[in-house]
N, C-alpha and C positions, 0 to 999 in steps of 0.2 A: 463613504458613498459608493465607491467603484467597488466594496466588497457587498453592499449592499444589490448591486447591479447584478453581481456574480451570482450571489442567493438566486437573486429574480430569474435568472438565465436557467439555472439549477433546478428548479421549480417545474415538472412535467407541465404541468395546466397551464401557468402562468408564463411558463415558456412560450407555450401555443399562442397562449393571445398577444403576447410582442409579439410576434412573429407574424402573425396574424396580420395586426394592427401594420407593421412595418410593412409587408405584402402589400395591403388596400393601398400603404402612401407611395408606394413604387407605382403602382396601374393607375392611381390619380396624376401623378407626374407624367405618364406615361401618354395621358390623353392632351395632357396640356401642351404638349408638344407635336400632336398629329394635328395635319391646317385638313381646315374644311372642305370639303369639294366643289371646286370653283372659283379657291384662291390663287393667285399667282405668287409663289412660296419665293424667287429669287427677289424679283420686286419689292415685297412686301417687306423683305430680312434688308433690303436699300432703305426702302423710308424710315424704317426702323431705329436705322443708323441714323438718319440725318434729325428725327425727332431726339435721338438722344442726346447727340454731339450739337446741338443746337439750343438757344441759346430758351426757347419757347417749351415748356412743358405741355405735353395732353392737357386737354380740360379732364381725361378722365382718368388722370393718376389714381384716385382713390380709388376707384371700380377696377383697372388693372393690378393695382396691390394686392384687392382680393382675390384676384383671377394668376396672381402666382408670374406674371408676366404674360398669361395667355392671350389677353385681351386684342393688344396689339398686331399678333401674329394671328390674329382670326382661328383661333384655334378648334378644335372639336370640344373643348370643355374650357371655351375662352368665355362663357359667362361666371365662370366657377360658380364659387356659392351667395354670391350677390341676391340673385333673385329669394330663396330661400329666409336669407337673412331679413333683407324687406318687408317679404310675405308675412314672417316671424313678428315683425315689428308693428305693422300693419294689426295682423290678427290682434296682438297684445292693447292694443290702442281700442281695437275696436271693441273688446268682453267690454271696456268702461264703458261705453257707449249703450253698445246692443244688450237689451236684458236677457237673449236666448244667447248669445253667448256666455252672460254672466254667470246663469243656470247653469250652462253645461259646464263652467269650470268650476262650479262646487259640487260636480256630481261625482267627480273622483276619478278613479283613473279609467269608465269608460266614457265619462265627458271629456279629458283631456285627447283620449285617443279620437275623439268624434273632432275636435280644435285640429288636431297634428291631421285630417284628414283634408279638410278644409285648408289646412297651411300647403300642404300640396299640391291640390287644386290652384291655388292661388300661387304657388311658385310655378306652374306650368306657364299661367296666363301671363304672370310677368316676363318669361323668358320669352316667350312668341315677341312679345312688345318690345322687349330689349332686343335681341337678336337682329328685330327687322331696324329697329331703330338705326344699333351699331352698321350693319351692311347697308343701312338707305345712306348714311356717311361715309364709309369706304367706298359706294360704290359713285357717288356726287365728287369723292374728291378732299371732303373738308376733313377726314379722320386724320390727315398726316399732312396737318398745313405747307405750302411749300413744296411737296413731292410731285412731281405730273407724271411718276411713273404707274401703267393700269394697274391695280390692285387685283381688279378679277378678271376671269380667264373671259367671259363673256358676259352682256346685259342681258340674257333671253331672263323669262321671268320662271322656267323649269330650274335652271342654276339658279335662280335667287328662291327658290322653296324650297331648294332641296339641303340649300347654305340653314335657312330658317329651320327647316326640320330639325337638321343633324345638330344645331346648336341646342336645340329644347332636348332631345333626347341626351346631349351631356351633362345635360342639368339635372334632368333625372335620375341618371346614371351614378352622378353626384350622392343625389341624394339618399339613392337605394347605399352606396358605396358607404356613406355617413352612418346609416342605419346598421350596416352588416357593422361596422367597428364599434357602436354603442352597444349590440347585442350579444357581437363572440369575442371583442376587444378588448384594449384598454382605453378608457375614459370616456369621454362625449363625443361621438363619432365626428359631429360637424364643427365641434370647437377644434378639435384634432386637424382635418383639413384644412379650417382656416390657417393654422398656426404650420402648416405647409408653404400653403402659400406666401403667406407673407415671407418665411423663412429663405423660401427659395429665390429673393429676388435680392438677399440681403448678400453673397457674394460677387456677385454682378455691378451690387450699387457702390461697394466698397473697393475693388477692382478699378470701377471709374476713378473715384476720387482718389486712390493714389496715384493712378497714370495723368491726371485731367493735374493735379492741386499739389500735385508731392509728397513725401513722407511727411513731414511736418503739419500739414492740414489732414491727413490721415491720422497720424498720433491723437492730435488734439479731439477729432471726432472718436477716437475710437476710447478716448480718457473718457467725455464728456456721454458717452454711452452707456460705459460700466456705471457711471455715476447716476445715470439717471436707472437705470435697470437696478440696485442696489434702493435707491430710494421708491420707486413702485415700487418694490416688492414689502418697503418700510408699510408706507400705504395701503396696497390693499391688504395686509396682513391686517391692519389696526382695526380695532371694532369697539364699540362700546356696549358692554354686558347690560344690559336691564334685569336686575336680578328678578324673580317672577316666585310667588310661595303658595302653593295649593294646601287646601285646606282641607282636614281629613272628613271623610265621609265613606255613612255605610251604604250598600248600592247589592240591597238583596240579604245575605247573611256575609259580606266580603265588604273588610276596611278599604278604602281607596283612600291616596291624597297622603298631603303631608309630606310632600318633598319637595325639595328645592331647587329650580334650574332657570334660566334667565333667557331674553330676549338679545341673541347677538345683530345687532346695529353695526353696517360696514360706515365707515369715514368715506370709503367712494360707493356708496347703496347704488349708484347707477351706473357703474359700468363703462361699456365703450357707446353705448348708442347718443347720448348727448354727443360725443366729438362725430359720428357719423352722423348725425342729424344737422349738425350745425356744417359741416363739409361740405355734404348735398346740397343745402341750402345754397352756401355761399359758390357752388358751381353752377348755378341754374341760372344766376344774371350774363355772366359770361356764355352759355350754351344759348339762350336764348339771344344775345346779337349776333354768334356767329351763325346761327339756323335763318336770323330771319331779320338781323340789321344790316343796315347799308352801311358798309366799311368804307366807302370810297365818297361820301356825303354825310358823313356823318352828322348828328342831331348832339344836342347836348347831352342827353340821357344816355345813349351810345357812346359819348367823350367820354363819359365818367367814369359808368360803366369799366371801358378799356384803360381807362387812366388809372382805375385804384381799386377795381375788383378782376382785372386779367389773371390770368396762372402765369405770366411772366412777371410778373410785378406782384405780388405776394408779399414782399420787405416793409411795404409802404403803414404807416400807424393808421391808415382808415382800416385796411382791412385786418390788419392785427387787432385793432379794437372792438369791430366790428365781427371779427369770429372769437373770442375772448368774451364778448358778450352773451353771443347764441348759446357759448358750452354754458353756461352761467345760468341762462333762462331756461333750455331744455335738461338740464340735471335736477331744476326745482319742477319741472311740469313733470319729468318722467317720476320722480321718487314720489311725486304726488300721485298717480294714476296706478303706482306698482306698492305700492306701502300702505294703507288704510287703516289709521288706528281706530276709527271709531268699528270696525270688524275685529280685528285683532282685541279691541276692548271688550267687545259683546264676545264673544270665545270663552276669553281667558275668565269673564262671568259664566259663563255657562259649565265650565267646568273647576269651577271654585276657586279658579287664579287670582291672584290678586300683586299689584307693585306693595311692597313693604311701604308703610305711609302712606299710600296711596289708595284711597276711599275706589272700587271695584267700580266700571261705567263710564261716564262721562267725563267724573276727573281722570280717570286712567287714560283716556284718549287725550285729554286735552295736555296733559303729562308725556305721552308720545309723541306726539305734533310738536312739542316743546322741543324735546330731546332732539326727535329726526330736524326738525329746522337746523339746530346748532351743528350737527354733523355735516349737514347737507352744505352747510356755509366753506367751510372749509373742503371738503371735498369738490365744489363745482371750482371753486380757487386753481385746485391741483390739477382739474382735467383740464383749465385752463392755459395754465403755467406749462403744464408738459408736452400737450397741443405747439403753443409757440416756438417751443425749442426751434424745430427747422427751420422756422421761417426765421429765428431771431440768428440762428447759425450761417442760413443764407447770405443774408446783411451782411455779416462782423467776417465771417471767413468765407465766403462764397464756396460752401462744400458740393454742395447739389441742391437742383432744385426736388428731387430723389430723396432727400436725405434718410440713410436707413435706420436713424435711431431715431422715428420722429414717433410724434405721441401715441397714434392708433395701433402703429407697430409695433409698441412698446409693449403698451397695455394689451394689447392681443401676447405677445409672447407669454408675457409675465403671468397673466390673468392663465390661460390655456398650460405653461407650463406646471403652476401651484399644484392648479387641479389635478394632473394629471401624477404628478408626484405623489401629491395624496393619496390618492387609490391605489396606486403600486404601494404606497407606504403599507393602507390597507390589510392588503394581501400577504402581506408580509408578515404584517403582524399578524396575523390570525393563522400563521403557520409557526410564530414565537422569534420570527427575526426581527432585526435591527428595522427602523425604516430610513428613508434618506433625508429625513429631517429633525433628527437626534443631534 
């Protein structure tokens, strides 16, 4: 593998685009660490501290994990690519829906560019919303429970636009930044970023728990790491082939058809958004009494609430069951909404395909539906199962409430790293070298 790298380095073109690519994630670093204008920067690196060394997690560890640690420290691209990803998820939700979306994504790649036009759009509008949301928190008090030190430099409402500006413009910046790496890079600009950020908060998090827990609860999370990262990688590797046989035909005075190639079927078809769907979800009861319930009188629905869906109390089997569930329900709604065999059925007729056995049509969908069900079983399992780790690690060795090998961050390395492999492999090969996965 590291002679493989040396090729790559070796390689004028492919030089460029490392180097490239490595470039973009220095100036993406580089933002996440300049603070806003109108934050109070010593302050803030205080509550910081006490959020961390304290015993209560952010409600919005997930959104900070994407944001690389920016979030916290009000950064100039402390939305990272949050907004983006939303707008992406959104938009995708929405073609099943809208039939003028559905058009434009069979219209090829100038519908998809008319979609990715509209995604931007839509990530602008979200970051205005987020932006003002996160600073109406810092600037109230509640972002850093506990701290009463001022966060911002002043309330005039010129500083609070000009914070909201300069946030949306990082988001932007983001995005163009994502774009130059999918164009003159290597891999998917914005799966690249994310796989940034989360990275970057994985010394830090590991740092604590040796200082905070010892060597010995370090060892054990850092076993318990390799072993989950070794098994993702079992997983999404796995796939089941639908073999698929076209039938020869003439089309003018030219044979067509007559070869054989098959439908790959992933064991996890869905990804990381089922565990970010079910996340989101399970952070909104908790954001919702701290915006807008009485702490100090509280109601029973507010008791319960803080008693077994709080971010401090995470260990408890309501809410392990209850997000266990969510990844469960949202893995079967998403692979239904992003897989459609009765389309895939009509296709593979339309171009003389057919499942071996399998009468072309209706039985051929109702034969996919079959199949993806059975995958889809075992995969929501897994997103399930590897989701839990932190919290069940939390419990058993109290590592972090942080924990950096926990499931989203897994499957973002893992998933962002394959891919990224792969097309270096690529390139490699199509100049007659080894690739890194020989």
């Amino acid at each position: 593998m590291l002679t493989a790298f040396t090729r790559a380095f070796r390689t004028p073109d492919l030089r460029k685009k490392l180097l490239f690519t490595l470039g973009i994630i220095a100036l993406f670093r580089l933002g996440s660490f300049l603070p806003t204008p109108g934050v109070h920067v010593s302050n803030i690196q205080q509550c910081l501290g006490q959020v961390q060394a304290g015993p209560n997690a952010s409600v919005y560890s997930l959104i900070n994990l994407f944001s690389g640690g920016a979030l916290l420290q009000l950064a100039v691209f402390a939305l990272g690519i949050m907004p983006y990803i939303t707008a992406s998820i959104i938009l995708q939700l929405l073609t099943v829906v809208i039939p003028r979306l559905e058009a434009l994504r069979k219209e090829g790649q100038q519908g998809t560019a008319k979609i990715t036009q509209y995604t931007r759009y839509l990530t602008i509008g979200l970051a205005v919303l987020q932006s003002t949301a996160f600073i109406a928190l810092a600037r109230s008090g509640q972002m850093f429970p506990g701290c009463n030190l001022d966060i911002m430099v002043n309330d005039s409402i010129f500083t609070l636009v000009v914070m909201v500006i300069t946030m949306t413009a990082g988001t932007s910046v983001i995005m163009w930044l994502g774009e130059l790496v999918t164009d003159r890079g290597i891999g998917n600009g914005m799966s690249i970023l994310i796989f940034t950020q989360v990275v970057a908060v994985f010394p830090a998090e590991l740092g604590r728990i040796l200082q905070t827990k010892g060597g010995w609860t370090f060892a054990v999370v850092m076993i318990v790491g390799v072993l989950m990262i070794a098994a993702v990688v079992f997983v999404e590797q796995a796939q089941r082939r639908v073999p698929v046989q076209y039938a020869k035909r003439m089309v003018g005075r030219r044979m067509y058809g007559g070869t054989s190639t098959y439908i790959p079927l992933k064991v996890n078809q869905a990804g990381i958004i089922p565990v970010i769907f079910a996340s989101s979800l399970l952070y909104l009861p908790q954001l919702a009494i701290t915006m807008f319930g009485d702490q100090k009188n509280p109601n029973a629905v507010v008791s319960f609430i803080s008693r077994y869906y709080s971010s401090a109390n995470t260990g408890n089997w309501v809410y392990m069951l209850t997000f266990f569930l969510l990844i469960v329900f949202f893995t079967y709604f998403y692979v239904s909404i992003t897989f459609n065999p009765p389309e895939v059925a009509d296709n593979m007729k339309k171009y003389g395909g057919f499942i071996p056995g399998i009468r072309p049509g209706r039985p051929t969908a109702e034969y996919l539906s079959f199949v993806l069900s059975r995958l889809t079983a075992p995969g929501s399992l897994y997103l399930g199962l590897i989701s839990l780790v932190p919290l069940v690690a939390l419990t058993l060795v109290g590592a972090s409430q942080n924990f950096p090998f926990g499931g989203t961050s897994i499957l973002i390395i893992v998933g962002v790293g394959l891919d990224t492999v792969k097309q270096i492999e690529s390139q490699l090969q199509q100049r007659n070298y080894e690739g890194f996965l020989r």
